[in-house]
C-alpha positions in Angstrom: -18.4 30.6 -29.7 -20.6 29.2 -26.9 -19.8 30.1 -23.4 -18.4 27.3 -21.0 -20.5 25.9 -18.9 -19.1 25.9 -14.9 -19.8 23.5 -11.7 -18.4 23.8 -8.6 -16.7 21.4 -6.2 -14.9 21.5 -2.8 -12.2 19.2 -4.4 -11.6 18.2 -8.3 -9.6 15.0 -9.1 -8.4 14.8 -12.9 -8.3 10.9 -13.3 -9.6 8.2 -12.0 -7.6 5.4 -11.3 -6.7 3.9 -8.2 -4.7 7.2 -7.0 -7.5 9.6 -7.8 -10.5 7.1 -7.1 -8.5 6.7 -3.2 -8.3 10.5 -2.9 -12.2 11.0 -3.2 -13.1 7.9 -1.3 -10.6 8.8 1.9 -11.8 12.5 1.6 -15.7 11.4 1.8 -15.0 8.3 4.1 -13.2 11.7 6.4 -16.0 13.9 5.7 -18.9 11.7 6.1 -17.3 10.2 9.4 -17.8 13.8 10.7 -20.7 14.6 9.1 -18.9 17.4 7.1 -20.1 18.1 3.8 -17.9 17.8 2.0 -18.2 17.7 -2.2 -15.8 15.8 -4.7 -16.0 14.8 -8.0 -13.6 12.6 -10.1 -12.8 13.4 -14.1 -11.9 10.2 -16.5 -11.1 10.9 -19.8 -11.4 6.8 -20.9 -14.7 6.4 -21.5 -15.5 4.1 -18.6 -13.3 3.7 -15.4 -10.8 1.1 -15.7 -10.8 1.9 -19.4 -7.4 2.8 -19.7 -6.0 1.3 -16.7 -3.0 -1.3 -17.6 -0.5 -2.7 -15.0 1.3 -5.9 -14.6 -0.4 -6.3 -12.1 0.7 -8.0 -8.8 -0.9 -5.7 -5.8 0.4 -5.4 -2.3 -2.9 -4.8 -0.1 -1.5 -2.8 2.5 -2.6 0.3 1.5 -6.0 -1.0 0.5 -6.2 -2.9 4.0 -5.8 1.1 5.4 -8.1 2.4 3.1 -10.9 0.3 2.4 -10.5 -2.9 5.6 -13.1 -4.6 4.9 -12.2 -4.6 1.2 -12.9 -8.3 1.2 -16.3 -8.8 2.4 -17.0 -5.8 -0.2 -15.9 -8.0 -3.1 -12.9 -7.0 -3.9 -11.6 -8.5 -7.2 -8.1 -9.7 -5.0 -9.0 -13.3 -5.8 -5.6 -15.0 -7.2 -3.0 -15.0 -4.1 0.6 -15.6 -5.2 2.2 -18.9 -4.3 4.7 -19.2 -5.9 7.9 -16.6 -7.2 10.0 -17.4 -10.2 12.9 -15.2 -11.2 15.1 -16.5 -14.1 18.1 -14.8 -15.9 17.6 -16.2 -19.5 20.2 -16.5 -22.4 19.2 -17.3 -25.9 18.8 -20.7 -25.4 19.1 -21.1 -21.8 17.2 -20.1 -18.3 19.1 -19.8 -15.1 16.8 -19.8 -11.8 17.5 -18.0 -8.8 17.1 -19.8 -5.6 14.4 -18.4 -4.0 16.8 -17.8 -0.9 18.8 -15.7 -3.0 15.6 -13.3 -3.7 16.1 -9.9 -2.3 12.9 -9.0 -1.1 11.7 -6.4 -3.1 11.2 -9.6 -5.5 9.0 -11.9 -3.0 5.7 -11.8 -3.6 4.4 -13.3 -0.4 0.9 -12.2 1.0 0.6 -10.2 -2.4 -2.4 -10.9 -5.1 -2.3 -11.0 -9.1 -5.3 -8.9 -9.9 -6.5 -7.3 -13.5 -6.3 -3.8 -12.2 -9.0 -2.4 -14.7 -11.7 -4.1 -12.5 -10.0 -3.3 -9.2 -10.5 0.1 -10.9 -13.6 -0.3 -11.5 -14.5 -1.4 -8.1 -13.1 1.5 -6.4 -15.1 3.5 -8.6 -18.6 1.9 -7.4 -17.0 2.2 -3.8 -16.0 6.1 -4.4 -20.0 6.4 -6.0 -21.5 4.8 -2.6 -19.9 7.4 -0.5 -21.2 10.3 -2.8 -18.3 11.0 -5.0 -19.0 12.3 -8.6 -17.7 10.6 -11.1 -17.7 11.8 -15.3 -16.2 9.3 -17.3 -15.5 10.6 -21.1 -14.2 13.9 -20.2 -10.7 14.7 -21.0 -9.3 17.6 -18.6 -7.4 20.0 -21.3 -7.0 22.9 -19.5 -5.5 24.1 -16.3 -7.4 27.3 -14.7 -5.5 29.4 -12.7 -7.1 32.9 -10.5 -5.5 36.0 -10.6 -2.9 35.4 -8.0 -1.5 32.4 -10.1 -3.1 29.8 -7.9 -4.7 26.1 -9.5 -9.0 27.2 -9.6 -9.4 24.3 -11.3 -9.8 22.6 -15.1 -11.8 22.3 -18.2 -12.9 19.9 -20.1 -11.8 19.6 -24.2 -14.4 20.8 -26.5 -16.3 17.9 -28.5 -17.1 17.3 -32.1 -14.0 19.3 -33.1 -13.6 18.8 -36.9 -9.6 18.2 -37.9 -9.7 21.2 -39.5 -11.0 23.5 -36.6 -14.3 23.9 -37.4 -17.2 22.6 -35.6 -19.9 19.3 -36.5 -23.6 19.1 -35.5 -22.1 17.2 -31.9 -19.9 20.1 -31.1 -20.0 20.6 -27.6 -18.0 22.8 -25.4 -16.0 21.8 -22.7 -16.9 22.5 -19.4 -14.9 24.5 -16.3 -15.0 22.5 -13.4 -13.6 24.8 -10.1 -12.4 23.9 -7.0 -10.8 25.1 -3.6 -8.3 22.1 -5.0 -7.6 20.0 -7.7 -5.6 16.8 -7.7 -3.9 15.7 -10.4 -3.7 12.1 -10.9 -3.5 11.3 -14.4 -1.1 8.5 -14.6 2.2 8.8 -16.2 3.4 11.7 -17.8 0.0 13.1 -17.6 -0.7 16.1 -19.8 -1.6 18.7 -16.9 0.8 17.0 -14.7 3.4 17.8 -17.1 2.9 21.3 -17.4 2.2 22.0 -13.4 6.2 20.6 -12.9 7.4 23.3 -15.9 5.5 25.9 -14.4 6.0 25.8 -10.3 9.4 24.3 -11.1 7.8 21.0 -9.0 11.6 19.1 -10.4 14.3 21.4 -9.0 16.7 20.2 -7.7 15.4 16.4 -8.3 17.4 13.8 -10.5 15.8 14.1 -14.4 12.5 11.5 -14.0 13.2 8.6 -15.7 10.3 6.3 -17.6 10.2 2.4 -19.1 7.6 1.4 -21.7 5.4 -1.6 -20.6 3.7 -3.9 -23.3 1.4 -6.4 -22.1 -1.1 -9.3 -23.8 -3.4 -11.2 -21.6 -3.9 -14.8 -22.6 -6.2 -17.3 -22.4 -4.3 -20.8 -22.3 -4.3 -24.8 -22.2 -5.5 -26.0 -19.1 -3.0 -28.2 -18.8 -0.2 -25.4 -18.1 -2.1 -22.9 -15.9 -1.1 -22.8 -12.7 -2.8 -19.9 -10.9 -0.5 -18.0 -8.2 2.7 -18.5 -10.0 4.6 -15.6 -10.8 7.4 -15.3 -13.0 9.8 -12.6 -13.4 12.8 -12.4 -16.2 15.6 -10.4 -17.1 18.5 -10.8 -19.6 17.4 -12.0 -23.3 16.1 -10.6 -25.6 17.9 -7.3 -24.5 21.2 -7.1 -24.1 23.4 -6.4 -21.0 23.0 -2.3 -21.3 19.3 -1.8 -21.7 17.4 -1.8 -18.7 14.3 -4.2 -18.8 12.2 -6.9 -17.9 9.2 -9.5 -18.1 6.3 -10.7 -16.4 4.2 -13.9 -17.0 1.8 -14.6 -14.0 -0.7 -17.0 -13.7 -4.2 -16.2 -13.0 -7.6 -18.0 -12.6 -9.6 -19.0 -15.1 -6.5 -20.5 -17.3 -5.7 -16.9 -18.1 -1.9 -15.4 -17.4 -0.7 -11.9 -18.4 2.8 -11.4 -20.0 4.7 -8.4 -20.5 7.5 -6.5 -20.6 9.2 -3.4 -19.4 11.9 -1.4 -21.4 13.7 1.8 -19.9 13.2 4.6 -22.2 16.8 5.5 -21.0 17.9 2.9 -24.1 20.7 4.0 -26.3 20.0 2.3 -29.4 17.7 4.2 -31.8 16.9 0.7 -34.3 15.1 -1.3 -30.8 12.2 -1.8 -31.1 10.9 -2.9 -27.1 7.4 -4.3 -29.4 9.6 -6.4 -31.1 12.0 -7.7 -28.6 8.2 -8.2 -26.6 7.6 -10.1 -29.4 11.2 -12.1 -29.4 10.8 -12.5 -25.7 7.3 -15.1 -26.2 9.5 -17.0 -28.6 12.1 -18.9 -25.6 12.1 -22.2 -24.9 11.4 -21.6 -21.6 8.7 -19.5 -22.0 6.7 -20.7 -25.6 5.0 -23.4 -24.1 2.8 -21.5 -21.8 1.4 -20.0 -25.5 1.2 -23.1 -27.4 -2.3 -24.0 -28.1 -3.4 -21.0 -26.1 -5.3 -17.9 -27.2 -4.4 -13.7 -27.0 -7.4 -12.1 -25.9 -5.9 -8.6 -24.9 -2.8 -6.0 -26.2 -1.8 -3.0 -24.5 0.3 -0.6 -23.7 1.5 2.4 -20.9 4.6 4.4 -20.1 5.4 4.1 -16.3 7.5 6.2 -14.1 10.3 5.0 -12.6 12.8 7.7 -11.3 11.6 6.6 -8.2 12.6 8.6 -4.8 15.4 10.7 -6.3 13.3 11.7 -9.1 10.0 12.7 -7.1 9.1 16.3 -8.2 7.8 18.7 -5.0 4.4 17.1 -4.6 2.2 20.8 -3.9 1.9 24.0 -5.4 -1.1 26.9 -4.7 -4.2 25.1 -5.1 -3.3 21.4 -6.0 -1.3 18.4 -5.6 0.2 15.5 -7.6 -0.8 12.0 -6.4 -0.3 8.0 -7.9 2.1 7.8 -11.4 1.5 11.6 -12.3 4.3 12.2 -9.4 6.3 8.7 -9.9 5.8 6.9 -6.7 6.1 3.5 -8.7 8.8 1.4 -7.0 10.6 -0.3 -9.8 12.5 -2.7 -7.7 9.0 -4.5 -6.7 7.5 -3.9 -9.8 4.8 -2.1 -7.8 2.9 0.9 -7.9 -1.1 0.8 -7.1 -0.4 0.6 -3.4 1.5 3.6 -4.1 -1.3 5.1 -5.9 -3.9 3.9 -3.3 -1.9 5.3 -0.2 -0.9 8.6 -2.0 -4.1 9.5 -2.2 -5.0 8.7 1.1 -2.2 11.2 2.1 -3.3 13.5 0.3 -7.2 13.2 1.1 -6.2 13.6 5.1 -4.4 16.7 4.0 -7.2 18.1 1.7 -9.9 17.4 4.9 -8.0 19.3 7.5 -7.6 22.1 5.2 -11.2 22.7 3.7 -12.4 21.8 7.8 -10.3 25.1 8.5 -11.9 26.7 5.3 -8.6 27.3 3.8 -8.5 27.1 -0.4 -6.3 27.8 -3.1 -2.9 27.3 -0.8 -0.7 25.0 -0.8 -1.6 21.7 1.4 1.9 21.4 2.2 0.9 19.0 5.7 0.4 16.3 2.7 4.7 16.1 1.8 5.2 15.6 5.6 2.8 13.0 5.4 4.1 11.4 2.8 8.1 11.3 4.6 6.8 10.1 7.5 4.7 6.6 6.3 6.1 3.5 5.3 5.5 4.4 1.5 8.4 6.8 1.8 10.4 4.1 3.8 9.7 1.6 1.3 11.3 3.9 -1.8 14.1 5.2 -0.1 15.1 1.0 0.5 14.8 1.2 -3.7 16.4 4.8 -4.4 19.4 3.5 -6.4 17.4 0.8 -8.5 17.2 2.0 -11.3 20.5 4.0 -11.6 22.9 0.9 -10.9 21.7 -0.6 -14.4 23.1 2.1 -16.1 26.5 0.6 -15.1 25.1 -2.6 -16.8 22.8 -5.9 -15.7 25.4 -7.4 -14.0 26.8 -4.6 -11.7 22.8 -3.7 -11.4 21.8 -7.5 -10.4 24.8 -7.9 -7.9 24.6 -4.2 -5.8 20.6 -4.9 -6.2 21.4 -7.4 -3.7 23.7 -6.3 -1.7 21.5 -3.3 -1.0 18.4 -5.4 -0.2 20.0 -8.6 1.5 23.1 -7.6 3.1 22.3 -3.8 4.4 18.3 -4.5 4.0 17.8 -0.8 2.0 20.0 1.1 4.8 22.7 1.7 2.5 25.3 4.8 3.0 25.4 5.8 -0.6 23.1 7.4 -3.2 23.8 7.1 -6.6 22.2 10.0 -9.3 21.1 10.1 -12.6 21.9 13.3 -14.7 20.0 12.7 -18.1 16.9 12.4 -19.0 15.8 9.3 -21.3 15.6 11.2 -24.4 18.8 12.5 -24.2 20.4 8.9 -23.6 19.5 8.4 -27.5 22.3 7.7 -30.2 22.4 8.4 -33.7 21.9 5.5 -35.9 25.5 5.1 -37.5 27.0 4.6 -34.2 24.5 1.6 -33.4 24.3 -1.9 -34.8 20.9 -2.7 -36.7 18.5 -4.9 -35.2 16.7 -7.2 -37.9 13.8 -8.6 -35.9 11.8 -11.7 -37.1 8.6 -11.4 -38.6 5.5 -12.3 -36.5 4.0 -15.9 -37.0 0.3 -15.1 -35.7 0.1 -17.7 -33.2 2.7 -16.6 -30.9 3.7 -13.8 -32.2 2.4 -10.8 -33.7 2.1 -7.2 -35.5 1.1 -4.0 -33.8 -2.1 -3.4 -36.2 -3.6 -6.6 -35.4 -2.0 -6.0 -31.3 -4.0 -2.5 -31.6 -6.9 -4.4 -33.1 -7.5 -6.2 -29.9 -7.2 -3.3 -27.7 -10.6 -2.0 -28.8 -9.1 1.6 -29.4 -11.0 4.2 -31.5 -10.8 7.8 -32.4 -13.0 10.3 -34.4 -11.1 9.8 -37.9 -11.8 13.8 -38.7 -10.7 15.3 -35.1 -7.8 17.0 -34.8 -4.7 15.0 -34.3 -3.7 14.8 -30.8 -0.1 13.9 -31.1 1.1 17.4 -31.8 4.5 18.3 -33.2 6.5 22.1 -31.9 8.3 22.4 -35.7 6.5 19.7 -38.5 10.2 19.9 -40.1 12.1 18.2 -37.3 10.7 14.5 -37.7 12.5 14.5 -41.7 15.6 16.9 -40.4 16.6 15.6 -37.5 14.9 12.4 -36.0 15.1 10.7 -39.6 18.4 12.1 -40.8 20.2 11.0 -37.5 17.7 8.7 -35.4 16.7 6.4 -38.7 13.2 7.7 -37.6 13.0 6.1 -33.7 9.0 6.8 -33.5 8.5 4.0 -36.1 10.0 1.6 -34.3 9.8 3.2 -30.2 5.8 3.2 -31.0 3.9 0.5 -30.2 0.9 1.1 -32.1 2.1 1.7 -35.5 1.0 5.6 -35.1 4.3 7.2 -36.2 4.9 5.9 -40.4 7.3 7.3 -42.3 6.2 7.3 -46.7 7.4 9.1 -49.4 5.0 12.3 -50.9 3.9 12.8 -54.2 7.1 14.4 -54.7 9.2 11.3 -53.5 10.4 13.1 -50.3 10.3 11.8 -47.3 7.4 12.6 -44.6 6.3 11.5 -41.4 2.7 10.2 -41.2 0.6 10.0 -37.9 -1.9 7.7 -37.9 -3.7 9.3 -34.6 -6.6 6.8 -34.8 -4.0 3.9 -33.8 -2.9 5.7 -30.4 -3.2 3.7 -27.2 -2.0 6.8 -25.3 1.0 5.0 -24.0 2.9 8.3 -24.1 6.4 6.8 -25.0 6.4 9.5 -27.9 6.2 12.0 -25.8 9.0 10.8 -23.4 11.3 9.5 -25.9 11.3 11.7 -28.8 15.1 12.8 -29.4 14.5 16.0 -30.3 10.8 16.1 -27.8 9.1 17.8 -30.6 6.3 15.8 -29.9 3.3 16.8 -27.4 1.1 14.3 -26.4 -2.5 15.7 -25.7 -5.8 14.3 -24.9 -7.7 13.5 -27.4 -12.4 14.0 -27.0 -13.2 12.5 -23.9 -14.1 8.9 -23.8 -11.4 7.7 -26.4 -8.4 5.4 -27.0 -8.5 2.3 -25.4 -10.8 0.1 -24.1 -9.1 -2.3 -21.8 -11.3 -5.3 -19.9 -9.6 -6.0 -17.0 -6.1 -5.4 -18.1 
């Protein structure tokens, strides 16, 4: 076995999107403003930044105007400014539009931008390399490393050229320790590490269960004719029905190209939806189809996102490390936002990490950045949203009308907190209580099928690695999710990984086709019995998303 390999930094971030990418640039912008030296680098296991960034995306600049405030003489790629909101409750037939007096806030749009958030990564990643940051694109972090007092020392790297059935190829490579006197986490949601720093430090007692949606996405390039760039349009109500929590987006960018997509909460109860299909569905309304007639899809993706929101928020420290961006949840559902969460976390967390290394501290807990974090108007801004998400449990109706009387009539000061006591895998029913949902087959222009959706999203994997999507006990997917779920990873999948085929034998099995995986991680959240463990793959695969 070959010995790992080590480097050494001051700080280690694992992942770089905009929350990791803001952490090294506020920490060098802090450093190099005091001529302290100061040394960071950033791990990316896509194999280029922005790779597997997806978002909606409209982006408040606040937190950019903070971090970066001459982001615009620096080129910026915040080019399409919104002008105009949209918000319609559709039926099956129908669309109802809400005056835009009637808007609560959180769904105004005003002095935002509609961005493609992969090269808003990207650019943050060329501004992070001007101030010395360094960045590895292609390496998966695998491995938390902890010193002998139980403290985060860093991580490693995954091994390369890792044959499926352990043994090694001519590329073998292996992974590489990278150590630190701290190490940010900001992997995105329900990031592997992430994951198992909250079980371990017990990051969520004493916090409501975090709760997660699924968003599919397609960009579009369309007629002419229809685009209208700045408009952004926001949906809720058909195709799902009045219990399951969801949404859609369709904005309007330049260039004749809009984005469209839609958010499910994996908090659903019905094992036979499919939020792919009802995706699908969703393109087919009257009110929406024409955008898509005549046009073309140039782009499919698709990423879990957290959305617990304040309530939720697991303790954000522990010895040696923090959680910063999506890994922690600071999404805020009710705006549909979470980048400027992202960017200002890490911000927070940078001033925090300066003032410790200046006082040569390591290895502790950086506990100045949670005060931080209450005091700015990021945690102001969630606690406005903190029952969002829990009111739709009580239905779309109840949900729409206490949405606004919390944002219009007592402007987020509201006297009551309303908790969530399940997490969304446990909100699952079996099939014979559920009605069957027949979907309609794809027609290729408007509609499609995951393999040709996956098609477009560039992904790849080594066909003879190991499989990444791991299950605890191979039984449970025939016992139990089959048996009494009809098999919900079929269907909950949007990628056509999870199959189930009959053996040689004619018994059921469950086949994983790992190659298809868009590491969305909704199999990981929303697995009944969460047998299934969702870990990162060689560096540098999955997706390849331009701009998405």
């Amino acid at each position: 076995m070959s010995e790992r390999e080590s480097m050494e930094y001051d700080v280690v971030v694992v992942g770089g999107g905009p929350a990791g990418l803001s952490t090294a640039i506020k920490l060098k912008q802090l450093s190099n403003d005091n001529n302290k030296d100061i040394s960071v680098c950033v791990l990316e296991k896509g194999g280029e930044i922005g790779a597997h960034i997806l978002s909606g995306a409209v982006m408040d600049p606040l937190a950019l105007d903070e971090l970066i405030p001459d982001w615009k003489e620096k080129g910026a790629p915040l080019e399409t400014a919104v002008k105009e909101d949209e918000f319609l409750f559709l039926s099956e037939t129908g669309a109802r539009k809400t005056p835009h007096w009637m808007l609560p806030p959180c769904f105004k749009n005003e002095g935002n931008y509609i961005v493609r958030l992969g090269d808003v990564t990207r650019w943050l990643g060329e501004q992070a390399e001007s101030l010395g940051v360094d960045i590895f694109p292609g390496f998966a972090a695998s491995e938390i490393l902890y010193d002998d007092k139980g403290a985060v020392r860093g991580v490693a790297t995954g091994d390369m050229g890792v044959n499926r059935d352990g043994s090694h190829s001519d590329h073998y490579q292996p992974g590489m320790e990278l150590l630190a006197k701290y190490t940010i986490f900001a992997e995105g949601s329900r990031g592997q590490l992430g994951r198992q720093l909250i079980e371990k430090f017990k990051l969520d007692q004493g916090r409501d269960p975090q709760s997660y949606g699924i968003g599919i996405k397609e960009m579009w390039e369309i007629d002419p004719a229809k685009s209208k760039p700045g408009l952004v349009i926001h949906t809720a109500g058909w195709p799902l029905d009045a219990d399951t929590y969801g949404g859609t987006f369709l904005y309007h960018l330049d260039n004749n190209l809009v984005v469209v997509g839609m958010v499910v909460g994996l908090d659903y109860a019905n094992p036979w939806l499919s939020p792919f299909e009802e995706f699908q569905r969703y393109k087919t309304h009257p009110s929406i189809k024409p955008y898509f007639e005549n046009g073309k899809r140039i782009a499919y993706g698709a990423r879990a996102l957290t959305a617990g929101g304040l309530l939720s928020l697991p303790k954000l420290v522990f010895p040696g490390g923090a959680l910063v961006g999506c890994e922690a949840g600071f999404l805020n559902a009710s705006r549909i936002k979470g980048s400027h969460a992202a960017i200002k976390t890490g911000a927070l967390a940078a001033q925090a990490l300066y003032d410790a290394l200046v006082a040569e501290r390591s290895h502790d807990i950086l506990s100045d950045y949670p005060i931080a974090f209450e005091q700015s108007w990021l945690y102001q801004e969630l606690n406005k949203a903190r029952n969002f998400k829990q009111w739709f449990k009580k239905g779309r109706t109840v949900a729409t009308v206490m949405t606004g009387v919390e944002q219009l009539l007592f402007k987020g000061k509201m006297p009551w907190t309303i908790h969530r006591t399940k997490a969304d895998h446990e909100c699952l029913k079996p099939a014979a209580e559920c009605a069957k949902i027949e979907y309609p087959k794809p027609d290729g222009k408007i509609t499609f099928d995951r393999l040709s959706s996956v098609f477009i999203s560039n992904t790849n994997h080594d066909e003879n690695e190991p499989i990444h999507l791991t299950l605890k006990n191979p039984d449970i997917p025939v016992d139990t999710n089959l048996k009494v779920y009809a098999g919900p990873e079929q269907r909950y999948c949007p990628a056509g990984v999870y199959e189930f085929i009959k053996d040689d034998n004619g018994d059921d099995k469950l086949q994983i086709n790992s190659q298809n995986c868009v590491h969305c991680k909704t199999c990981d959240i929303k697995d009944p019995t969460q047998n299934i463990v969702w870990v990162a793959p060689q560096g540098g695969e999955g997706p390849v998303y331009s701009g998405m």
